[in-house]
N, C-alpha and C positions, 0 to 999 in steps of 0.2 A: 049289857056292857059290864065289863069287867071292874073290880073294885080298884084293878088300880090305873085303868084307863080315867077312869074318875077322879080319882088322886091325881091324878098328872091334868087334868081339866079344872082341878082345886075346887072342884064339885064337894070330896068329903075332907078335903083339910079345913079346918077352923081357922079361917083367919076375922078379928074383931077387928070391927069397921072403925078407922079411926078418920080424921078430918082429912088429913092426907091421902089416905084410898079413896074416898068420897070423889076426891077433886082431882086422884089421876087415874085417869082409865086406860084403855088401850083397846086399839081395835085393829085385826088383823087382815091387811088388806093385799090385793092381787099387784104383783108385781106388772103385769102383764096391762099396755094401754087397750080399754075396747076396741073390738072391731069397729071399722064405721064403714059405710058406704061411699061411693066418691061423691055423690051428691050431697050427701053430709058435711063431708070434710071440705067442699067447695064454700057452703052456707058457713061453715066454721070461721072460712077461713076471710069470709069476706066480711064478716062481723068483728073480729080481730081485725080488720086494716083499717075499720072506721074507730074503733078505741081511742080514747087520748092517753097518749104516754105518761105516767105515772109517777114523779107530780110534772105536771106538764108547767115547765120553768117559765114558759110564756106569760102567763098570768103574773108573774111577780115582778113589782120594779126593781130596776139590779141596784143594790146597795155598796155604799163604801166597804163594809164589812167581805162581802162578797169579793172585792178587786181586791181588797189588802190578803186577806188569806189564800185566792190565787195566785198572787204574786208570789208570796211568801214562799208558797210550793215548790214555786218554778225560778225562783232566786234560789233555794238550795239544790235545786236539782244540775240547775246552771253552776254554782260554784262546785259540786263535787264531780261534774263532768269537766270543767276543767282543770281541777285534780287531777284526775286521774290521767288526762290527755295530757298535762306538764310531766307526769311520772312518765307515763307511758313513751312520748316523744323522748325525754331525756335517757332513755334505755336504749330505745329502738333506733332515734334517728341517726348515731353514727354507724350499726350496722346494717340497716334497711336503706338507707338514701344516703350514704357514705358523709353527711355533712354532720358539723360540730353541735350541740345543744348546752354550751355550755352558756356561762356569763355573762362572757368577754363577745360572746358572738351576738347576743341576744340586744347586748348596749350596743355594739357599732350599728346592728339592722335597725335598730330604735332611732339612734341618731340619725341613720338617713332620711328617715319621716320628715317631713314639712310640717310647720307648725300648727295648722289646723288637724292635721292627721295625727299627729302628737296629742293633741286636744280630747279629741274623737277618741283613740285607742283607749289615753288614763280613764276617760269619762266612762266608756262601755265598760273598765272592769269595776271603777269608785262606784257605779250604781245600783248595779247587782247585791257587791258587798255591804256597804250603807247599808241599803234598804234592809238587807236581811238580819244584820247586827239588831239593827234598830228596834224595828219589830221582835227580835228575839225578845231584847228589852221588854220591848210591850210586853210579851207574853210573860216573860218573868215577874215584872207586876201583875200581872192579873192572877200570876200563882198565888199571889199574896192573899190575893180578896180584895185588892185594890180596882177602881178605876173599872168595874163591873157594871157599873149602869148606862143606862143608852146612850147618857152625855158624855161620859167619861169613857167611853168606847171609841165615841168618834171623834173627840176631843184630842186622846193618845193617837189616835188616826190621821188625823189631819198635822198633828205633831212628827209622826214619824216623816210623813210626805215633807214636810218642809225642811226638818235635819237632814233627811235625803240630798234633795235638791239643795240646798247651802255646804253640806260636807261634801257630797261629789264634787259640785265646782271649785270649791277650797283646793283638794285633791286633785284635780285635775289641772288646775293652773300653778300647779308647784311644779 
């Protein structure tokens, strides 16, 4: 072998071993997946469908923590989708569906609603927004370092659920 095929293998360069070489190595491996036989990849593949899915969520009791931080997801996903669908209708619908989206149309179609439908409509948007202010809150204290331990977690949890439900229905019966 040549001296400098060597050198390029870092066979004659000097490099001193320090703690960090020690502990990162590297190994150079085949891109290419092995061959297998179909009888292989049969056994493979039946040993893989008996697996448990990883962490398998079954085992765990679902927690308040778990509901409020899904929610939370899907209250903002819920308010920026309709965002955008008020923007987006307010563009589109006088030249796609030839009708108004303006104010004045928006109060008269509202006014024909019956009172329980009046109710229904304020309440589905007051609850989304609540809950997710809300919790923003939470979360803002917990930036603090506040309100971090297990009590004080579901304590703010159980807090935010009930400013919910009491400010929606405020909201909604105005």
């Amino acid at each position: 072998m040549s001296a400098l095929n060597l050198a390029k293998r870092g066979v004659l360069v000097y490099q001193p071993l320090t703690r960090s070489s020690i502990l990162m190595t590297s190994r150079v491996m085949s891109a290419q997946a092995p061959s297998t036989s179909s009888g292989q990849s049969e056994i493979a593949q039946r040993a893989r469908a008996h697996r448990p899915l990883s962490p398998d969520l079954s085992i765990y009791q679902p927690q308040l923590t778990w509901y409020l931080s899904s929610l939370h997801r899907v209250t903002g996903a819920f308010l920026a989708a309709g965002l955008y669908a008020g923007a987006i209708s307010y563009v589109a619908a006088p030249v796609v569906l030839g009708m108004s989206f303006d104010s004045a149309s928006i109060v008269s179609a509202f006014a024909a609603l019956s009172p329980a439908a009046k109710f229904s409509v304020k309440m589905a948007l007051a609850l989304p927004f609540t809950f997710h202010s809300y919790n923003g809150i939470r979360h803002l204290i917990w930036d603090t370092g506040r309100a971090l331990t297990l009590k004080g977690v579901y304590t703010g949890g159980y807090a935010v659920l009930g400013a919910t439900a009491l400010t929606s229905a405020i909201l909604a019966a105005i």
